[in-house]
Structures are given as structure tokens and as C-alpha cells.
VOMI-876600 format. One line per 4 residues: number of its first residue (from 1); for each residue x, y, z of C-alpha. Coordinates in steps of 0.5 Angstrom, whole numbers, plus 2048, in hexadecimal, padded with zeros to 3 digits. Layout:
<recs>
NUM) X,Y,Z ~ ...
</recs>
This chain:
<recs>
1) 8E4,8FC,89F ~ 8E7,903,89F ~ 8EF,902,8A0 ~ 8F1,908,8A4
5) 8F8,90A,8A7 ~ 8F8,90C,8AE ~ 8FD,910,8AF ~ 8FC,914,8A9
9) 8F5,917,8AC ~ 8F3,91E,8B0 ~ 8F1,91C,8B6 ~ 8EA,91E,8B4
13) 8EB,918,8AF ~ 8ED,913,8B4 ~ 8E7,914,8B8 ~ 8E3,914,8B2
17) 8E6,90D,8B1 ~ 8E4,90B,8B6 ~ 8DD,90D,8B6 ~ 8D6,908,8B6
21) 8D1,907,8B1 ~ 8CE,90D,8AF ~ 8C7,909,8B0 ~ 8C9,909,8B7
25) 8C8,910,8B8 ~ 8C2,911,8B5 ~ 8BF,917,8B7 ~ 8B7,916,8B7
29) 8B8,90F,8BB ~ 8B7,912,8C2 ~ 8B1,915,8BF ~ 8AD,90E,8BD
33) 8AF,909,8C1 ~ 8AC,90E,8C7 ~ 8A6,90F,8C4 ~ 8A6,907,8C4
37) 8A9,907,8CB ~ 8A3,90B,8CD ~ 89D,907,8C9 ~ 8A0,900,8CD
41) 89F,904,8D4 ~ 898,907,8D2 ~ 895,902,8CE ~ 899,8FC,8D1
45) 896,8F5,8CD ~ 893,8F8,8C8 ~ 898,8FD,8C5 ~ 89D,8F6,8C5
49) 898,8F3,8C1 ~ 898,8F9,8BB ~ 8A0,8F9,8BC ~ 8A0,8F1,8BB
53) 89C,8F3,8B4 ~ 8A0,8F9,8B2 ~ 8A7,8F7,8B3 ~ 8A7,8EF,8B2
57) 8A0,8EE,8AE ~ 89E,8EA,8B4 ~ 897,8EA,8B4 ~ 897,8EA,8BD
61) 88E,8EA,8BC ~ 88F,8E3,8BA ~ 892,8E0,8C0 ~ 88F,8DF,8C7
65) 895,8E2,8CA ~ 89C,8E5,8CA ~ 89E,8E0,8CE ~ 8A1,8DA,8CB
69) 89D,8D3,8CE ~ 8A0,8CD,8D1 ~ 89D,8CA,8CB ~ 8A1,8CE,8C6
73) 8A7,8CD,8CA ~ 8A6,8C7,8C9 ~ 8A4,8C7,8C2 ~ 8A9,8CB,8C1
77) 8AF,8C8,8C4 ~ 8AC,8C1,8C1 ~ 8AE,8C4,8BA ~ 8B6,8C6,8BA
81) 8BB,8C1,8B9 ~ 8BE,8BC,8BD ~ 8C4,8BF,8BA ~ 8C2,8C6,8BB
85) 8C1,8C4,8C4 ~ 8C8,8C0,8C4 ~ 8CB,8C7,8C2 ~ 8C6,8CA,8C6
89) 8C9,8C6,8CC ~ 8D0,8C7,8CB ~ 8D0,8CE,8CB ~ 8CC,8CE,8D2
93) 8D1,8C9,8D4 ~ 8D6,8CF,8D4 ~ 8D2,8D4,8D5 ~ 8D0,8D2,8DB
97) 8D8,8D0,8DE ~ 8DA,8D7,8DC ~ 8D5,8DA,8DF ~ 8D4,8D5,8E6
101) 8DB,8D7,8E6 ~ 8D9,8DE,8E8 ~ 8D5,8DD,8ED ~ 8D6,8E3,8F3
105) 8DA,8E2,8F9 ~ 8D8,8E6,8FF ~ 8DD,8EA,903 ~ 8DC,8EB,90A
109) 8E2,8EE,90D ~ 8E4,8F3,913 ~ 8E6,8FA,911 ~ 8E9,8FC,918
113) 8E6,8F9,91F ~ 8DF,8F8,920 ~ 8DF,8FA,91A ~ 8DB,8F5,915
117) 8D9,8F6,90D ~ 8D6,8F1,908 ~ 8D5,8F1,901 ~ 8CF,8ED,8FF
121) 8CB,8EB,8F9 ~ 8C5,8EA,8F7 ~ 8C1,8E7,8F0 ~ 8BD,8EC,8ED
125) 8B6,8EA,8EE ~ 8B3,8EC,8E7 ~ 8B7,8EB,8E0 ~ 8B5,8ED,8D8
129) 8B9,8E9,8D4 ~ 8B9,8EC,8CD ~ 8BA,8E7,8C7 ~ 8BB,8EA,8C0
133) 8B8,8E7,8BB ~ 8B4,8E9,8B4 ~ 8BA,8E7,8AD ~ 8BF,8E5,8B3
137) 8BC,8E2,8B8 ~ 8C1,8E0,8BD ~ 8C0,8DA,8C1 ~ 8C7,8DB,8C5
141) 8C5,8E1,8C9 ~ 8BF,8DD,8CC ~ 8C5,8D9,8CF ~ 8C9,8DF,8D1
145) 8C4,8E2,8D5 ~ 8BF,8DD,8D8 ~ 8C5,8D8,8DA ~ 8C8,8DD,8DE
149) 8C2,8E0,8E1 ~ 8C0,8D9,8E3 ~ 8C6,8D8,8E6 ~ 8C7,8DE,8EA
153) 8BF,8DC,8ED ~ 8BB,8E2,8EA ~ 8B5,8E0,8EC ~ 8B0,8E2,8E6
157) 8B3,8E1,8DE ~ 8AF,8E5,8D9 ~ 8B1,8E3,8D2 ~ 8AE,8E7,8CC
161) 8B1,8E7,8C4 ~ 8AE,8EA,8BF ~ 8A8,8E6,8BB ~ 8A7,8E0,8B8
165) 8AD,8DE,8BD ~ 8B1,8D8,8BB ~ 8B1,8D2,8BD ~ 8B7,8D1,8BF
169) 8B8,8D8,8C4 ~ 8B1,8D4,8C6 ~ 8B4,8CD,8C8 ~ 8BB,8D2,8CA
173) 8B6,8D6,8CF ~ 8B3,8CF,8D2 ~ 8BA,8CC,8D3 ~ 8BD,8D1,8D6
177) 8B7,8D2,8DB ~ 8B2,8D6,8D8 ~ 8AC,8D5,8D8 ~ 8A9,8DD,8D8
181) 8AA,8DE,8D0 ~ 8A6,8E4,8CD ~ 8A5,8E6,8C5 ~ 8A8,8EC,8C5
185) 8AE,8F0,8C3 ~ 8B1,8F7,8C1 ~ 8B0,8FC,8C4 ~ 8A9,8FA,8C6
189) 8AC,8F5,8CA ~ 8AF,8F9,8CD ~ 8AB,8FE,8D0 ~ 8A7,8F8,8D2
193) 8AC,8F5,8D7 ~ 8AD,8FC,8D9 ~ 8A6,8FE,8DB ~ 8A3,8F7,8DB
197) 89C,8F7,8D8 ~ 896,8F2,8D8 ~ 89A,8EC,8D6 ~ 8A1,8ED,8D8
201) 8A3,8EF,8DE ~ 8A8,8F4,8DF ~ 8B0,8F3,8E2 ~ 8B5,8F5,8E5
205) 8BA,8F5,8E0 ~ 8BA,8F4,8D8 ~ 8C0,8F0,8D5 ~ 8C1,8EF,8CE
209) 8C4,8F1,8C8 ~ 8C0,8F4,8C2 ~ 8C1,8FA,8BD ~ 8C0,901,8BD
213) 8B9,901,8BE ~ 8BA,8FC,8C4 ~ 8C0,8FF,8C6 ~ 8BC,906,8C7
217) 8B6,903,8CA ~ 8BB,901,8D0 ~ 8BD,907,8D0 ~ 8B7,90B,8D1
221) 8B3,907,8D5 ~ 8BA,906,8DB ~ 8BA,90F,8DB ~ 8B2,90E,8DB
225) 8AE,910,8E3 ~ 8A7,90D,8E1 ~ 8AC,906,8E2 ~ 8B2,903,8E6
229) 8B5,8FF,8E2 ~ 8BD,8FE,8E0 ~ 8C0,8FB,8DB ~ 8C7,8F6,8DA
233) 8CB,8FB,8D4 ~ 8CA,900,8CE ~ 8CA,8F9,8C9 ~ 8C9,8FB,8C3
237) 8CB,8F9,8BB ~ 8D1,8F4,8BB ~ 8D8,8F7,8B9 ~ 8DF,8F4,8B9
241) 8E6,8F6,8B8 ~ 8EB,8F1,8B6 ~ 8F2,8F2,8B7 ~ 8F7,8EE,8B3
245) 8FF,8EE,8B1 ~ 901,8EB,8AA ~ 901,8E4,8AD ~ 8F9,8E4,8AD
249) 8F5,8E1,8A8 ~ 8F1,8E5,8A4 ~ 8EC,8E0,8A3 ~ 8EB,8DF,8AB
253) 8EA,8E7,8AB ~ 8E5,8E8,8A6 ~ 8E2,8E3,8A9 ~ 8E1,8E6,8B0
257) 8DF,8ED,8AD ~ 8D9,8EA,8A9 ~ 8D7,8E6,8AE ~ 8D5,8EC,8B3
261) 8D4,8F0,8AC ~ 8CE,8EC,8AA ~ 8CB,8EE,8B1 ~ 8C8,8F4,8AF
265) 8C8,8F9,8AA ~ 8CB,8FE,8B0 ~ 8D1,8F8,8B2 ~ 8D8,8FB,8B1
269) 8DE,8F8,8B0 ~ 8E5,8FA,8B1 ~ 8EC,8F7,8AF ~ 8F3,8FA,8B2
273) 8F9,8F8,8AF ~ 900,8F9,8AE ~ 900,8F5,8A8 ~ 8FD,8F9,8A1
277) 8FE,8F2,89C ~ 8F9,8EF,8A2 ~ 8F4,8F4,8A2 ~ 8F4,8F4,89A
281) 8F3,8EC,89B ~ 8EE,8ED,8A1 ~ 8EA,8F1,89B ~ 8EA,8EC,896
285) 8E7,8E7,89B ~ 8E2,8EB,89D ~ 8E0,8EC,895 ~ 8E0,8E5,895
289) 8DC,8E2,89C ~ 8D8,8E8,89B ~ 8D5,8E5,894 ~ 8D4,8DF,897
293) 8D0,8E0,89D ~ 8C8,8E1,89D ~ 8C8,8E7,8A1 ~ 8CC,8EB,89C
297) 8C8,8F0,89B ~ 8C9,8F2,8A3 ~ 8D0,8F2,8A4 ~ 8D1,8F5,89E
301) 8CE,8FA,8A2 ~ 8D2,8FB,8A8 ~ 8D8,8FA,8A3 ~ 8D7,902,8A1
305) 8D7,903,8A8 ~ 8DE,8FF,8AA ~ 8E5,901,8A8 ~ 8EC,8FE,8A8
309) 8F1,902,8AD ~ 8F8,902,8AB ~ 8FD,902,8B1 ~ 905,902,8B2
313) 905,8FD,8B7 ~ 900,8F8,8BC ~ 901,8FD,8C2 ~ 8FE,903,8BD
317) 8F9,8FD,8BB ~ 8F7,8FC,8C2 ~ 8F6,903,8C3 ~ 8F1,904,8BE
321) 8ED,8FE,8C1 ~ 8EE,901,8C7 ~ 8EB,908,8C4 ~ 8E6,904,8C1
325) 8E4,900,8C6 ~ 8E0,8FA,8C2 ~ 8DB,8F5,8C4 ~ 8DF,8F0,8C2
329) 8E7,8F0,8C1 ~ 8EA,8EA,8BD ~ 8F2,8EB,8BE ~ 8F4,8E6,8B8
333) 8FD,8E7,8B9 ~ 902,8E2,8BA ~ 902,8E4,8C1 ~ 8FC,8E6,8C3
337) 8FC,8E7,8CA ~ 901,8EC,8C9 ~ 8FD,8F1,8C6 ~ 8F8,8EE,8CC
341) 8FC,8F2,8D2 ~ 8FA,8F9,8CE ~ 8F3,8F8,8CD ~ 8EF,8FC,8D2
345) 8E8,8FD,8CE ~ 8E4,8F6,8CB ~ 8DE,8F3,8CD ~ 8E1,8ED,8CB
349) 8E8,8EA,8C8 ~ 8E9,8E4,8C4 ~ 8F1,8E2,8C3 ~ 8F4,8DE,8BE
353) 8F2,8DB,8B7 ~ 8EE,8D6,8B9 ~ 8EA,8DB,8BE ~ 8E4,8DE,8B9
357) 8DF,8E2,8BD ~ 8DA,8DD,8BB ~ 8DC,8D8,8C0 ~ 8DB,8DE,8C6
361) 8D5,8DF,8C2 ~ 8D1,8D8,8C4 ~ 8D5,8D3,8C7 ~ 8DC,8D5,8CA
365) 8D8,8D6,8D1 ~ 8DA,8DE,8D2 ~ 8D4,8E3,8D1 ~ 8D2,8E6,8CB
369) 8CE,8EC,8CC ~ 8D4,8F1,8CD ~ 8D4,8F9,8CC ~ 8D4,8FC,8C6
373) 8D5,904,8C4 ~ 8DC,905,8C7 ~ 8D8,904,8CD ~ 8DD,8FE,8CF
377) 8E2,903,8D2 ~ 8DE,902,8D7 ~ 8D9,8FE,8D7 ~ 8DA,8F6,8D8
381) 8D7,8F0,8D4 ~ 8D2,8EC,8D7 ~ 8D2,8E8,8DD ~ 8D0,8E5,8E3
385) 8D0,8EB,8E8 ~ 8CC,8EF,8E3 ~ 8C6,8EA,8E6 ~ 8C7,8EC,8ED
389) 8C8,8F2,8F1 ~ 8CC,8F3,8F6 ~ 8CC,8F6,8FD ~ 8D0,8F9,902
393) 8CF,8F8,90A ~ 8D2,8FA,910 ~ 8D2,8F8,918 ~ 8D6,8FC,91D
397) 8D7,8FA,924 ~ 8D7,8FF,929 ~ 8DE,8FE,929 ~ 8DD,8FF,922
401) 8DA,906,922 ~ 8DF,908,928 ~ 8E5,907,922 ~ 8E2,90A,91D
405) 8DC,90F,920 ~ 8E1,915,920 ~ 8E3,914,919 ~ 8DC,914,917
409) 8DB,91A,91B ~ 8E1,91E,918 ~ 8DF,91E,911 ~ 8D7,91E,913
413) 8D9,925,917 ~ 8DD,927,910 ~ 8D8,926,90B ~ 8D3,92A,90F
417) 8CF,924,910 ~ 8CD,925,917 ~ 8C8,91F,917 ~ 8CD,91A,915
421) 8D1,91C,91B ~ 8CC,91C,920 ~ 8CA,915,91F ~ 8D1,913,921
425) 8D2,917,927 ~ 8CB,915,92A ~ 8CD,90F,929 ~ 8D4,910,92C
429) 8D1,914,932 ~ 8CD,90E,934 ~ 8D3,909,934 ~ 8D6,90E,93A
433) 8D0,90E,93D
</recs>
């Protein structure tokens, strides 16, 4: 990767350091995945099935249905590993105790006499999950978004992923409590989950990681007035930024950075480092993990998009990350936690040598659908409130109204909203009465 000195760059240098792949912004992407959002809402079943032929060579005409049988769950699951279900087990196990863990606790306080306020939840009824599949297909997300659904009691789990579906994300699926499991992906998928069609059922709201196809799908569809639909985050193309000292090990690194690049060849990596002689070893490693590995030719790619940021010091380190805003941070110091208490923006943080980002990516027990593009300035990864919605309640007693109605009725009279001061006065009338 390209060695670059940070305080050696112009401003504009520094932002253009830190900019996305390039295929990301691709400027005839809006275009195509509309007019694919628009067939699914126009033609339903129909234009899923010539989709499942362009885009994954699935000859859909031959099958009964888009929706998977209880015996092709059965048979499927039948077919994957009793090693392949134990780690399967395990990492729902963690997942689940990370999550159960996050169950919502109600508030039920008094503002002021006779002045009564709550904050509820409720689970959302209708729920998409999107699991990415083709040359990657991704059997973790199955876990990362059915098992929190299921705990937070959403009622109905629709799961689809691109054809033919792996038998694992299938047994994965039916482990976790679903049983609803559609053929379709991409963008398509989307759309279906968004406008429902003769097959699937539309939902509330659409979860799930996916590439940039996906990614803009979930956008158009959240702004479209034909629909209501909403979704979890911009998740888009996997990125990672790792910051390390001259006490890191660059096998571990290089490491870390290939295992995001191989996502895809719009992935990024990033290191931030004070030490030139690591970043130069952390090169030499790439080379050679990079020759070893049967998806080389896709994280080469990313490669080309991915650079190394020279830094004075951790703290500067951090400021860039921060800058950034990565998916994944990886802080591989000698005390990583020190560096931990300046990072303001990352979907997710892995702390330590012995921490790679693999470990959150499956079986830790966090969640590993996260923001992407920088949006995790402001946006939080995946969790169990995303599958809920709150609400707010309020109950006055007269005493109540009598505290609070002249209040009420002062900043209604200034806001020239007469109405609103009228539905307090009437009702303060009535208790002299």
C-alpha cells in the first residue's frame, strides 16, 4: 500500500486520503438499481424471477417457489457439517448473551406533581433480513440479525439471500427461528421486501449488510412514497482502519487488513502508524499473505483503493480514525485502551493483539452489521433497539394540568399557536367550575 506522510499533505491531500473506493461512487448506480426497484414494484414475482436469472444464473422457472420448503430446510440443513453446527452453536450462544443482555428497561417517572411520563417499546412487527451471499456467502449475518430479532419478539422474520442459497445460512436461518426463507438477492431483493410482491410479504423495516447495489436499493426504497418502509444503516462495502505502534506485529496486521479486503473489490483498508519500519513490514506481509490466498485477485483490488498514514503520534492516530470514521477500528498498541478514550467515530473497536476483527465478525457476541462510509460519526452499529420502537406517554392529573397549564399556555400564546393554548385553558376553566 501507498505510504503516505500526514503532515506532509495539503488539506485537500488529507481529505483525499481519506476518501472511499472510487467504485463506490459510481454515478450511473442511482440509475440501474431504480429501474430495478421500479420492476419489482411493477411486475412483482415475475421480474424476481428474470432478475434471479440475470444476475446469479438461477433459472427461478424451474422451481415451484421462491420461498424455500420445509423439506429443502430440512434437506439442506441435513447436508452441513456436525462441525460447521457446533461452531454455529457457539457463536449464537454469545450472540444471544450479548444481546439479551441489551433487553430495554422502561421508565416510568414524575416530572413534577401529578405529572406522569413513560418511555415504552414495543417490537417491530414486520422484519427483512438481508443476507449477502454469491462468492461470499455469509452465514454470520444469518446470526447477527435473526437472533436479535427473535429475542426482541418481532413477530414475523423474513429472510432472503441470493440464489442458490447456501446450506448453512439455510440451517443458520432455521436455528435461529426462521423459517420464512426466499431465494432472492441484491437489489431485487430489496425492493421485494419493501413493496411485498406475490411471494414475499413486505416489512416494516429492512436490515442487512450488502454491496453497493444493495446499499443504494435500501436507500431509494426508505425515501420512496409508493412504500413505508425503513431501514437499520448505510451498510455498505466492508472497511477497516488499524492503528498501530512500533510494538504491533505486522504479520497480525496485514493479516487483519486482507481479511476485510477479500470482502469485495470496493473494500478498503487503512493503517495509521507512527512507526515507518512497521509500515514497511506490514507491506512485506501483505505481499506475502496476499499470494497465498484464493481470493487474491479481489483484495488486490481494494488494495489500489487502501493506503498507510504516516502519524507523529497515537493521539494524531486517533484523530485521523476519527476523521475516517471506519466500520471496523482494530487498535493494536501496547496500551490500547489509552488510545481507546480518544476514539469518537467506529462502528466497532477491537483492542489488542489477540483481538482480530474476525472474532466480532462471528463469534464474539457483538453485532457485526455496522455503519460503513464515514457514517459511523453518527450512526451506531447493530443492536437490540434497532429492532423495537420506542415511544413516549404522558398522563396529567388535575393537579397536574393546574402545575403545568400556565406554562404550557405561555409558550403556546408566543408561538401564535392559539389552538394549543385554548385546549389548556378550557380544561383549567372547567376545574374552577
Amino acid at each position: 500500500m501507498d505510504i503516505l506522510t500526514w503532515a506532509a499533505l495539503s488539506v485537500d491531500e488529507q481529505k483525499a486520503a481519506l476518501q472511499r473506493s472510487p467504485l463506490i461512487g459510481d454515478s450511473g448506480l442511482e440509475q440501474r438499481v431504480r429501474a430495478i426497484v421500479d420492476a419489482v414494484a411493477s411486475r412483482g414475482d415475475a421480474a424476481l424471477k428474470e432478475f434471479n436469472q440475470k444476475f446469479d444464473g438461477f433459472n427461478s422457472a424451474n422451481i415451484d417457489s421462491l420461498r424455500l420448503s420445509e423439506s429443502e430446510i430440512s434437506a439442506a440443513s441435513a447436508r452441513v457439517s456436525a462441525e460447521l453446527k457446533a461452531a454455529i452453536a457457539q457463536a449464537m450462544a454469545n450472540i444471544d448473551v450479548f444481546h439479551s443482555a441489551q433487553q430495554f428497561r422502561p421508565i416510568d417517572i414524575e416530572t413534577q406533581t401529578g405529572v406522569r411520563c413513560e418511555l415504552r417499546s414495543e417490537p417491530i412487527e414486520k422484519v427483512g433480513l438481508y443476507i449477502p451471499g454469491g462468492s461470499a456467502p455469509l452465514i454470520s449475518t444469518v446470526m447477527m440479525l435473526a437472533l436479535p430479532a427473535k429475542i426482541a419478539g418481532c413477530e414475523k422474520r423474513v429472510l432472503v439471500s441470493p440464489p442458490p442459497i447456501n446450506d448453512a445460512i439455510v440451517y443458520a436461518a432455521n436455528a435461529c427461528g426462521i423459517t420464512e426463507i426466499y431465494q432472492v438477492g441484491g437489489a431485487q431483493a430489496i425492493a421485494a421486501l419493501a413493496f411485498g410482491t406475490e411471494s414475499i410479504p413486505s416489512v416494516d423495516k429492512i436490515f442487512g449488510p450488502g454491496n453497493r447495489y444493495v446499499t443504494e436499493a435500501k436507500r431509494l426504497v426508505s425515501q420512496d412514497g409508493r412504500c413505508t418502509v425503513s431501514i437499520d444503516m448505510p451498510a455498505g462495502p466492508s472497511e477497516v482502519l488499524v492503528i498501530a505502534d512500533s510494538d504491533a506485529n505486522a504479520q497480525f496486521i496485514a493479516a487483519d487488513l486482507l481479511s476485510q479486503a477479500e470482502h469485495g473489490p470496493d473494500s478498503q483498508v487503512i493503517l495509521v502508524t507512527d512507526s515507518e519500519p512497521l509500515a514497511q513490514a506490514v507491506n512485506q506481509a501483505l505481499e506475502s499473505q496476499l499470494a497465498a490466498l484464493p481470493r487474491q485477485e479481489i483484495a488486490a483490488t481494494a488494495l489500489n483503493s487502501s493506503r498507510t498514514i504516516l502519524v507523529k503520534d497515537m493521539l494524531e492516530a486517533a484523530q485521523v480514525s476519527n476523521r475516517y470514521g471506519p466500520e471496523h477500528l482494530i487498535i493494536q498498541t501496547r496500551f490500547p485502551r489509552d488510545i481507546l478514550k480518544h476514539i469518537r467515530a467506529a462502528g466497532s473497536v477491537f483492542l489488542g493483539a489477540y483481538t482480530p476483527e474476525s472474532v466480532g465478525d462471528y463469534a464474539s457476541g457483538t453485532n457485526h452489521v455496522l455503519p460503513t462510509y464515514g457514517y459511523s460519526r453518527a450512526v451506531s452499529s447493530l443492536s437490540l433497539a434497532d429492532f423495537s420502537r420506542r415511544f413516549t406517554v404522558q398522563e396529567l392529573s388535575a393537579k397536574g394540568l393546574l402545575g403545568l397549564g400556565q406554562a404550557v399556555m405561555t409558550l403556546a400564546s408566543n408561538e401564535l399557536l392559539d389552538a394549543h393554548k385554548n385546549a389548556v385553558a378550557i380544561r383549567l376553566a372547567s376545574l374552577k367550575d
